[in-house]
PDB file with SEQRES, HELIX, SHEET and CRYST1 records, atoms N, CA, C and O in Angstrom:
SEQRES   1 A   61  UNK UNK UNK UNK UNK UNK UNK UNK UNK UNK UNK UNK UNK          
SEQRES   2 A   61  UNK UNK UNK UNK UNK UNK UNK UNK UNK UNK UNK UNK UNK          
SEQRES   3 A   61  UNK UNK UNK UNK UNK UNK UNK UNK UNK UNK UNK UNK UNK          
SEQRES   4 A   61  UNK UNK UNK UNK UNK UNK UNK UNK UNK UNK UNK UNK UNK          
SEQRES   5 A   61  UNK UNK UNK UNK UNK UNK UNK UNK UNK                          
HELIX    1 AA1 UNK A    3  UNK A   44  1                                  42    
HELIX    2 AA2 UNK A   48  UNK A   54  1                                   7    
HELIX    3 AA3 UNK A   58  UNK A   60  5                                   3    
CRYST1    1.000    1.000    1.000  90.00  90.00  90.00 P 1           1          
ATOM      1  N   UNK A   1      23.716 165.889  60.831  1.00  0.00           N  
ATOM      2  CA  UNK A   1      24.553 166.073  59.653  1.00  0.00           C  
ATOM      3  C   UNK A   1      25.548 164.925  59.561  1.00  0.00           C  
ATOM      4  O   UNK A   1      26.199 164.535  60.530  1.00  0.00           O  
ATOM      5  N   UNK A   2      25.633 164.355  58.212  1.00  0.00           N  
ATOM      6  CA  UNK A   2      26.857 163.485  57.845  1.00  0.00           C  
ATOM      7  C   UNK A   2      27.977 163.834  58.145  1.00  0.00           C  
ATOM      8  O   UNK A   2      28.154 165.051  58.198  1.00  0.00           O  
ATOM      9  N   UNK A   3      28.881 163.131  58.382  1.00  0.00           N  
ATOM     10  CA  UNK A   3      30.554 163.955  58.587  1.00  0.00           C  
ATOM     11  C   UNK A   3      31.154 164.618  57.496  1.00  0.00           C  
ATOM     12  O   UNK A   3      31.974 165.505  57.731  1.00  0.00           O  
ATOM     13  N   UNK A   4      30.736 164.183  55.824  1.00  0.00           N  
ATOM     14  CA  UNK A   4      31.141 164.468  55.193  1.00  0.00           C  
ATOM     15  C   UNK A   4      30.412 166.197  54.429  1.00  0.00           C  
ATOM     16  O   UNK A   4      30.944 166.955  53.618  1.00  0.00           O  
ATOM     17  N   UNK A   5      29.076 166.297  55.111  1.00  0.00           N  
ATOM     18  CA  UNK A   5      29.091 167.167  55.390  1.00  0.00           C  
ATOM     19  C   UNK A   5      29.139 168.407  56.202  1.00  0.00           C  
ATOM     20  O   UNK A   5      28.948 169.616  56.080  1.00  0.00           O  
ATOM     21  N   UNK A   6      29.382 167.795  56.818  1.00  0.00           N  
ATOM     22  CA  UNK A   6      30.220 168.408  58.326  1.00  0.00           C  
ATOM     23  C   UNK A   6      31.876 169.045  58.214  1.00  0.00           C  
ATOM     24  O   UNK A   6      32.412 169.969  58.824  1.00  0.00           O  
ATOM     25  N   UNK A   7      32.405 168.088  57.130  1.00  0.00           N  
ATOM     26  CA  UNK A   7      33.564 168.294  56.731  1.00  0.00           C  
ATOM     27  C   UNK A   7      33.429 169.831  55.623  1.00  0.00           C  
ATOM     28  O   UNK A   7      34.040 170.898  55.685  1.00  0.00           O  
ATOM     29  N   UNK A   8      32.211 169.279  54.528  1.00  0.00           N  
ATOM     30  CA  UNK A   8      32.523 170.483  53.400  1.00  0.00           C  
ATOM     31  C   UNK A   8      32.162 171.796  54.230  1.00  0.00           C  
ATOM     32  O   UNK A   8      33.021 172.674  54.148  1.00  0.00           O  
ATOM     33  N   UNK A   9      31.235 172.042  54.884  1.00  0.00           N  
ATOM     34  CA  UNK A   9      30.763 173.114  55.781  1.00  0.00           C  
ATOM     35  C   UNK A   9      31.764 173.897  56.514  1.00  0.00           C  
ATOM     36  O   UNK A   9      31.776 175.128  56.523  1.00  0.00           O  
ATOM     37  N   UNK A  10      32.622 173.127  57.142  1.00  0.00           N  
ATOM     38  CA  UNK A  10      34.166 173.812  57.772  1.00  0.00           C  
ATOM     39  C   UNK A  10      34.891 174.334  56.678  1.00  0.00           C  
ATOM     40  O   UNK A  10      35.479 175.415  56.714  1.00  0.00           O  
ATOM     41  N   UNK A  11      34.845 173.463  55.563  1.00  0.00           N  
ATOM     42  CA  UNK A  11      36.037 173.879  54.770  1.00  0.00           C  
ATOM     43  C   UNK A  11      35.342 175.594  53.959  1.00  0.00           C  
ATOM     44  O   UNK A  11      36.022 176.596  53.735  1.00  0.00           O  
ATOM     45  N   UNK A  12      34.215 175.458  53.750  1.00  0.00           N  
ATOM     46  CA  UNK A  12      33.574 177.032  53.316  1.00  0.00           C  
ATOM     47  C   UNK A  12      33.268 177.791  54.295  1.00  0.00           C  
ATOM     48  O   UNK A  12      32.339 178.545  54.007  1.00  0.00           O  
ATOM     49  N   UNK A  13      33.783 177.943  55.648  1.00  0.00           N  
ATOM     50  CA  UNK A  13      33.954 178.797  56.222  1.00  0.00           C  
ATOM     51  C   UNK A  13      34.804 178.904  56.482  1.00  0.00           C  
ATOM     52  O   UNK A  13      35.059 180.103  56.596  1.00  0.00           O  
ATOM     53  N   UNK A  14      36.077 177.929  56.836  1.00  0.00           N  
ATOM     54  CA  UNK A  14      37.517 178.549  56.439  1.00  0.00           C  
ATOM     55  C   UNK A  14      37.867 179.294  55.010  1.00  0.00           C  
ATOM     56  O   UNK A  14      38.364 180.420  55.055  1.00  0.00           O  
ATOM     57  N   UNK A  15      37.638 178.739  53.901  1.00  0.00           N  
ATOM     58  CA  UNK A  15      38.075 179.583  52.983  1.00  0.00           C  
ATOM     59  C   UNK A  15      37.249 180.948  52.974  1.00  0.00           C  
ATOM     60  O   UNK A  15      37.819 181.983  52.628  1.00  0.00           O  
ATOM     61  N   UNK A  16      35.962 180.953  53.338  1.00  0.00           N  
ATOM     62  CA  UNK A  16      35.675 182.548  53.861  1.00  0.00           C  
ATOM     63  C   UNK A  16      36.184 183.539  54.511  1.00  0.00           C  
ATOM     64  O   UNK A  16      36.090 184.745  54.285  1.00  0.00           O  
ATOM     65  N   UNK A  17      36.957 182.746  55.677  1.00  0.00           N  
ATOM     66  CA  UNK A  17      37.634 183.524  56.768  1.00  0.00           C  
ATOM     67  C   UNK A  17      39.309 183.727  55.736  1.00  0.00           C  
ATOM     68  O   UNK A  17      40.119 184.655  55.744  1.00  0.00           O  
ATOM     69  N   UNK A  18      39.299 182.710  55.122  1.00  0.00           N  
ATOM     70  CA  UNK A  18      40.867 183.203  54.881  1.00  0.00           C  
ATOM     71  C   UNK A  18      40.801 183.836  53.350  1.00  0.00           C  
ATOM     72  O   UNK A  18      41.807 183.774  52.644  1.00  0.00           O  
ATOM     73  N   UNK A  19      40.086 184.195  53.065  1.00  0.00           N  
ATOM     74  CA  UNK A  19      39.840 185.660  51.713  1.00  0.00           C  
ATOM     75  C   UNK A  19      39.423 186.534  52.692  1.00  0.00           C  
ATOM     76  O   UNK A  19      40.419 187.007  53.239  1.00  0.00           O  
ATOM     77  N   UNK A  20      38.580 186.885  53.076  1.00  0.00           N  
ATOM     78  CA  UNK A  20      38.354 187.948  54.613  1.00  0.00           C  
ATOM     79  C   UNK A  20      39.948 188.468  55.218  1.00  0.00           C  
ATOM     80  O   UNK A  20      40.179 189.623  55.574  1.00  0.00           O  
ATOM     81  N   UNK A  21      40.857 187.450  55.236  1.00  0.00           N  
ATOM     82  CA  UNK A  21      42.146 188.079  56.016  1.00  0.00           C  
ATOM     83  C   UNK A  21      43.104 188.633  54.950  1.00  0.00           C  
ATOM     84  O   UNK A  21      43.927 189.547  55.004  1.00  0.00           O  
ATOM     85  N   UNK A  22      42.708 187.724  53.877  1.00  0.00           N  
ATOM     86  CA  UNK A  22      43.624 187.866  52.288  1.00  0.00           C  
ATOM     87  C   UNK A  22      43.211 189.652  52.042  1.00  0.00           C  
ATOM     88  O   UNK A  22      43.959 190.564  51.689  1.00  0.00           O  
ATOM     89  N   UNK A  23      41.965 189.678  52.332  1.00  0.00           N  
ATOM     90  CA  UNK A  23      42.038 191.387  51.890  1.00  0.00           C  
ATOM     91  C   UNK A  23      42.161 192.151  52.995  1.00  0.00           C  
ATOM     92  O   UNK A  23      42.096 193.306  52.574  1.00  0.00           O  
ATOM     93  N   UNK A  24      42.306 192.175  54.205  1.00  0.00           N  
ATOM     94  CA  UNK A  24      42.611 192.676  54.925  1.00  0.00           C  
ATOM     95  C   UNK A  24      43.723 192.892  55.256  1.00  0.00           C  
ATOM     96  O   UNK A  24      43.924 193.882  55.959  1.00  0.00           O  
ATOM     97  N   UNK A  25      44.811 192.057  54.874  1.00  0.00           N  
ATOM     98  CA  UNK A  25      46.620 191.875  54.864  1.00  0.00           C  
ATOM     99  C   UNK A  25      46.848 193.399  53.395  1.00  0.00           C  
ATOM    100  O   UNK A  25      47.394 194.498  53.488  1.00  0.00           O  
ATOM    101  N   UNK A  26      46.126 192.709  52.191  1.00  0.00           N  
ATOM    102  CA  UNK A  26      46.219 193.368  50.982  1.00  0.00           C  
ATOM    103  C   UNK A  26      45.735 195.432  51.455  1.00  0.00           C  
ATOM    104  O   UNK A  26      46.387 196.459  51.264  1.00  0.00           O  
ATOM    105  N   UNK A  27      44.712 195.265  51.924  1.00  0.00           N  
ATOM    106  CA  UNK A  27      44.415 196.685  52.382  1.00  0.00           C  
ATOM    107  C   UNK A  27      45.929 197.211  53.026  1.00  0.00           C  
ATOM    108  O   UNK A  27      46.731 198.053  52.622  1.00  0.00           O  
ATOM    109  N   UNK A  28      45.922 196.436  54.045  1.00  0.00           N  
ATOM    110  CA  UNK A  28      47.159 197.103  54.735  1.00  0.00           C  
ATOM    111  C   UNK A  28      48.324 197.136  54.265  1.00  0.00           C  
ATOM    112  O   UNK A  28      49.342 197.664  54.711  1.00  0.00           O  
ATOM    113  N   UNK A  29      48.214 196.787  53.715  1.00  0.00           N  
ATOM    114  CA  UNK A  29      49.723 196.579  52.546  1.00  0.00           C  
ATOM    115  C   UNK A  29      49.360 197.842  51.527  1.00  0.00           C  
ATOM    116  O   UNK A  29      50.376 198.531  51.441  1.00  0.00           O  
ATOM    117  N   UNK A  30      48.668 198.201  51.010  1.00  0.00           N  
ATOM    118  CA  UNK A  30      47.964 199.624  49.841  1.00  0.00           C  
ATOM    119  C   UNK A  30      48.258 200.359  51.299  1.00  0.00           C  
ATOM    120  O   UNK A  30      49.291 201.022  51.394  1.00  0.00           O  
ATOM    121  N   UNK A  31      47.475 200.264  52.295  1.00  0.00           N  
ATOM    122  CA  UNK A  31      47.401 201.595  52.972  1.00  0.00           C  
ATOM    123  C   UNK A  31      49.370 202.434  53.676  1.00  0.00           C  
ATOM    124  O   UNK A  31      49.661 203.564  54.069  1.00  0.00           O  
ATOM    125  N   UNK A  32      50.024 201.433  53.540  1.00  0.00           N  
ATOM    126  CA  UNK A  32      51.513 201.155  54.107  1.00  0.00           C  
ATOM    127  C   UNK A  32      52.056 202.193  52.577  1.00  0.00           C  
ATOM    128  O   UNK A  32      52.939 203.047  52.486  1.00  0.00           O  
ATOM    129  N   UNK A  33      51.368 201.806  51.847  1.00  0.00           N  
ATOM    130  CA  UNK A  33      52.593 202.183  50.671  1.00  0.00           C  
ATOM    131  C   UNK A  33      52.111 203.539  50.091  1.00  0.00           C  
ATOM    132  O   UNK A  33      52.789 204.048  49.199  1.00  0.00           O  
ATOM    133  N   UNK A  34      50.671 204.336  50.658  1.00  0.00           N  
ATOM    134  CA  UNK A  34      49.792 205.511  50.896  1.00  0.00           C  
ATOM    135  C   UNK A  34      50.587 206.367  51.306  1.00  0.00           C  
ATOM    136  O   UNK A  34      50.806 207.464  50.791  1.00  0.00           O  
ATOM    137  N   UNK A  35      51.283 205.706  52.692  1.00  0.00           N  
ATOM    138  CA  UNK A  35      51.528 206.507  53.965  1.00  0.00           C  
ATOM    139  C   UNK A  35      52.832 206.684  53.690  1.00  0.00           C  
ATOM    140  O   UNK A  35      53.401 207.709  54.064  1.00  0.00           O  
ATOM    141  N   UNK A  36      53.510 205.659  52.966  1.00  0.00           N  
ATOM    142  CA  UNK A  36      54.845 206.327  52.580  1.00  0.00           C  
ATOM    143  C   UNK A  36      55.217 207.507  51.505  1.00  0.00           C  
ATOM    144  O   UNK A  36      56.110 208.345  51.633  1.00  0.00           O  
ATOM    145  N   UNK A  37      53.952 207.299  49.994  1.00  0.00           N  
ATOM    146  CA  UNK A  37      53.635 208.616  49.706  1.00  0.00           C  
ATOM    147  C   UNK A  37      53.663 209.752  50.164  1.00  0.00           C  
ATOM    148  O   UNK A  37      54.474 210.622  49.846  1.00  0.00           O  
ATOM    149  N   UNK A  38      52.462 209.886  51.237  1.00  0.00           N  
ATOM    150  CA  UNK A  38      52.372 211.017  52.079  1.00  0.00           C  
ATOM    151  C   UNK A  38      53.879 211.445  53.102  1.00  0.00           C  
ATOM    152  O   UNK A  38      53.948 212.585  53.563  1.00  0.00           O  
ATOM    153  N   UNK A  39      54.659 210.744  53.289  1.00  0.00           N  
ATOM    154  CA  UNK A  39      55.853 211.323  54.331  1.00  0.00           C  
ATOM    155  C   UNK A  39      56.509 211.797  52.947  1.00  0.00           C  
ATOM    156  O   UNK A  39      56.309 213.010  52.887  1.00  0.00           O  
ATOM    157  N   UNK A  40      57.163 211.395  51.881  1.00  0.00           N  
ATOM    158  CA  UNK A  40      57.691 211.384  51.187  1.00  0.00           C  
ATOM    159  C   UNK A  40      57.393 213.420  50.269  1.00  0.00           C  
ATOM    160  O   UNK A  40      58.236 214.252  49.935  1.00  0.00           O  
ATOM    161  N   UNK A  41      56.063 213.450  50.198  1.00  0.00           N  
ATOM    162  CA  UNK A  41      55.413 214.387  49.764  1.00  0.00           C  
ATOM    163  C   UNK A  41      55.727 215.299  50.712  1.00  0.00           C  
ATOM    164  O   UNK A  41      56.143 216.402  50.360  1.00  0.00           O  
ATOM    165  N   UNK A  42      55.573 214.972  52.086  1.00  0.00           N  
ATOM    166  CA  UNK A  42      55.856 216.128  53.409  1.00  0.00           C  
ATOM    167  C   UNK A  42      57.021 216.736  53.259  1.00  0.00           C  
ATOM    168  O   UNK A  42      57.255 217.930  53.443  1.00  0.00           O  
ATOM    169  N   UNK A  43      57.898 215.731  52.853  1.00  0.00           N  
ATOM    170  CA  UNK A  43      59.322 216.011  53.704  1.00  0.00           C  
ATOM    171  C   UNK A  43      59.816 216.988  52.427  1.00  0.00           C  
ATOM    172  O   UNK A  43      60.652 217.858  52.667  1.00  0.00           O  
ATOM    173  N   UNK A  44      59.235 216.815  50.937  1.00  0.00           N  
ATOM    174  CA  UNK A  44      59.688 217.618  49.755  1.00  0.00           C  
ATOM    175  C   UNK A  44      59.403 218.843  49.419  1.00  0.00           C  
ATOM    176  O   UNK A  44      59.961 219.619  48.644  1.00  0.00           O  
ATOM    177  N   UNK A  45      57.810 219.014  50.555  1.00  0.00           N  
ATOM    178  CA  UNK A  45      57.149 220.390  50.766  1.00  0.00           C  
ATOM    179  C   UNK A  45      57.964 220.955  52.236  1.00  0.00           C  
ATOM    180  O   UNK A  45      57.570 222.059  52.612  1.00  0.00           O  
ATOM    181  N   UNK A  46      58.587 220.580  52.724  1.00  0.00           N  
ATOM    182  CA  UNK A  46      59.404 220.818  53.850  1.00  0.00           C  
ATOM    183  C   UNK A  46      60.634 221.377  53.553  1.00  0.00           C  
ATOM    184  O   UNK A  46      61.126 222.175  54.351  1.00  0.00           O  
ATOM    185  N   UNK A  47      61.315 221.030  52.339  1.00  0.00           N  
ATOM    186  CA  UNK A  47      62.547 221.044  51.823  1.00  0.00           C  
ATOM    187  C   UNK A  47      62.388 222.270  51.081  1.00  0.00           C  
ATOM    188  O   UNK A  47      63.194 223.199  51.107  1.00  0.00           O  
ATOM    189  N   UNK A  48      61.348 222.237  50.437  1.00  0.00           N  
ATOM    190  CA  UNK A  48      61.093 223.477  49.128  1.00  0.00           C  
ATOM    191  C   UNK A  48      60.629 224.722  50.329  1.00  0.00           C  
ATOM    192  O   UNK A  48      60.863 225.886  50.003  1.00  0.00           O  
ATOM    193  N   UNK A  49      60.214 224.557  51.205  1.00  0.00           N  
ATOM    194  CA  UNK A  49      59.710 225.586  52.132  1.00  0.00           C  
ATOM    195  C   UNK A  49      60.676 226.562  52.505  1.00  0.00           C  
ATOM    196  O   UNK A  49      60.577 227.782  52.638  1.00  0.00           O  
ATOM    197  N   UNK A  50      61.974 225.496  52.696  1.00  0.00           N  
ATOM    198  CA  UNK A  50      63.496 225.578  53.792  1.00  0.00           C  
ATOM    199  C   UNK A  50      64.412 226.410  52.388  1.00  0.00           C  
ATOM    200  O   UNK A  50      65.434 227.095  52.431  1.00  0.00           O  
ATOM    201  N   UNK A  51      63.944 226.191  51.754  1.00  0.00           N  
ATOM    202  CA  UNK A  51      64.935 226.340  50.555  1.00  0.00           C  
ATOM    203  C   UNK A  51      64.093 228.422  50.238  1.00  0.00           C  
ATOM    204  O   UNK A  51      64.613 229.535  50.324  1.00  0.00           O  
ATOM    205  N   UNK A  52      62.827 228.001  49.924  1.00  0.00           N  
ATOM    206  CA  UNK A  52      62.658 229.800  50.136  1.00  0.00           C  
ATOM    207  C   UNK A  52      62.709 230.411  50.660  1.00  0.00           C  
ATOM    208  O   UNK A  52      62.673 231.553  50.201  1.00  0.00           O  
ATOM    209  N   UNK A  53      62.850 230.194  52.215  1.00  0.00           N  
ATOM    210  CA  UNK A  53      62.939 230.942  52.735  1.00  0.00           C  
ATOM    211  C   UNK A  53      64.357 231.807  52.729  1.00  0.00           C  
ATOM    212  O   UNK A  53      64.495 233.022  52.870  1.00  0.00           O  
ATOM    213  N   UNK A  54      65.433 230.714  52.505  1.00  0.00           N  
ATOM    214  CA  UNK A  54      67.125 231.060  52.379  1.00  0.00           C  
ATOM    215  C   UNK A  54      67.050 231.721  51.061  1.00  0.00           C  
ATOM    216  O   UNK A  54      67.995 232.473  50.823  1.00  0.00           O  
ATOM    217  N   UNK A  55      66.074 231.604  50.083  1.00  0.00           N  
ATOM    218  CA  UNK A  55      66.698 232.738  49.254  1.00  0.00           C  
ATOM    219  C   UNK A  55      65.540 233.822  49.368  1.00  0.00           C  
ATOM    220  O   UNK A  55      65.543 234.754  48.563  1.00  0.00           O  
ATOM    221  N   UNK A  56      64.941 233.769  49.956  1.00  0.00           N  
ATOM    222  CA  UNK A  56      64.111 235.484  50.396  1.00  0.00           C  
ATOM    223  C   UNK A  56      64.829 236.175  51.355  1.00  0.00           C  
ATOM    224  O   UNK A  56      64.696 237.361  51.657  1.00  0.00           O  
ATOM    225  N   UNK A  57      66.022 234.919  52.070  1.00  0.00           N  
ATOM    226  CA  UNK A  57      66.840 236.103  52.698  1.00  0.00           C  
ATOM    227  C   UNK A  57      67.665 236.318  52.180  1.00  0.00           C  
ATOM    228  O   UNK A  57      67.925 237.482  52.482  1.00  0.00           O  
ATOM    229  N   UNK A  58      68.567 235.879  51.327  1.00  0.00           N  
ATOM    230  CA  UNK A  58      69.573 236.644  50.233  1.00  0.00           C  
ATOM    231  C   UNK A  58      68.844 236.951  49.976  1.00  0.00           C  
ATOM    232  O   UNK A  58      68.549 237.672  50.929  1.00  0.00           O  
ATOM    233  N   UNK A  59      67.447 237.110  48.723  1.00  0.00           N  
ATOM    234  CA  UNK A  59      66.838 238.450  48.503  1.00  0.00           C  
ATOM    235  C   UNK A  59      66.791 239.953  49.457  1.00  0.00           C  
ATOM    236  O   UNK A  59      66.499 241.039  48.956  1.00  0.00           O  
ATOM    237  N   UNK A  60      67.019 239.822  50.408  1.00  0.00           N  
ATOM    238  CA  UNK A  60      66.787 240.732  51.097  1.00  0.00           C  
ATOM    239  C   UNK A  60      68.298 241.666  51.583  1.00  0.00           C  
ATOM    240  O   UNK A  60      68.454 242.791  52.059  1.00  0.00           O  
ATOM    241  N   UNK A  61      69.139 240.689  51.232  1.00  0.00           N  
ATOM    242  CA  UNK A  61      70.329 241.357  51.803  1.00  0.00           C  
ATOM    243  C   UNK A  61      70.939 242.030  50.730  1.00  0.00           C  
ATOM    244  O   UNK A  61      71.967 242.682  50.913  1.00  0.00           O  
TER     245      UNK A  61                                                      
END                                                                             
């Protein structure tokens, strides 16, 4: 192989590898902002839980 194609050959497998990491950064970045959903959702079904129970016990008294 020529150097110069020796050269283009590196350069299309670097830019392969670095879209390969580009969506793999991007995934984890969606999956980060998922997971903060989900705590966010927990902690409001946690709150509403805490909250009936205090008035099923004034209901009761």
């Amino acid at each position: 192989m020529s150097n110069i194609s020796l050269f283009a050959v590196g350069v299309v497998v670097t830019l392969l590898v670095l879209a390969a990491l580009a969506l793999l950064f991007w995934g984890a970045i969606l999956d980060g902002r998922d997971e903060n959903e989900q705590r966010v959702a927990a902690e409001d079904a946690a709150t509403q839980a805490r909250q009936d129970l205090a008035l099923h016990a004034i209901d009761a008294a």
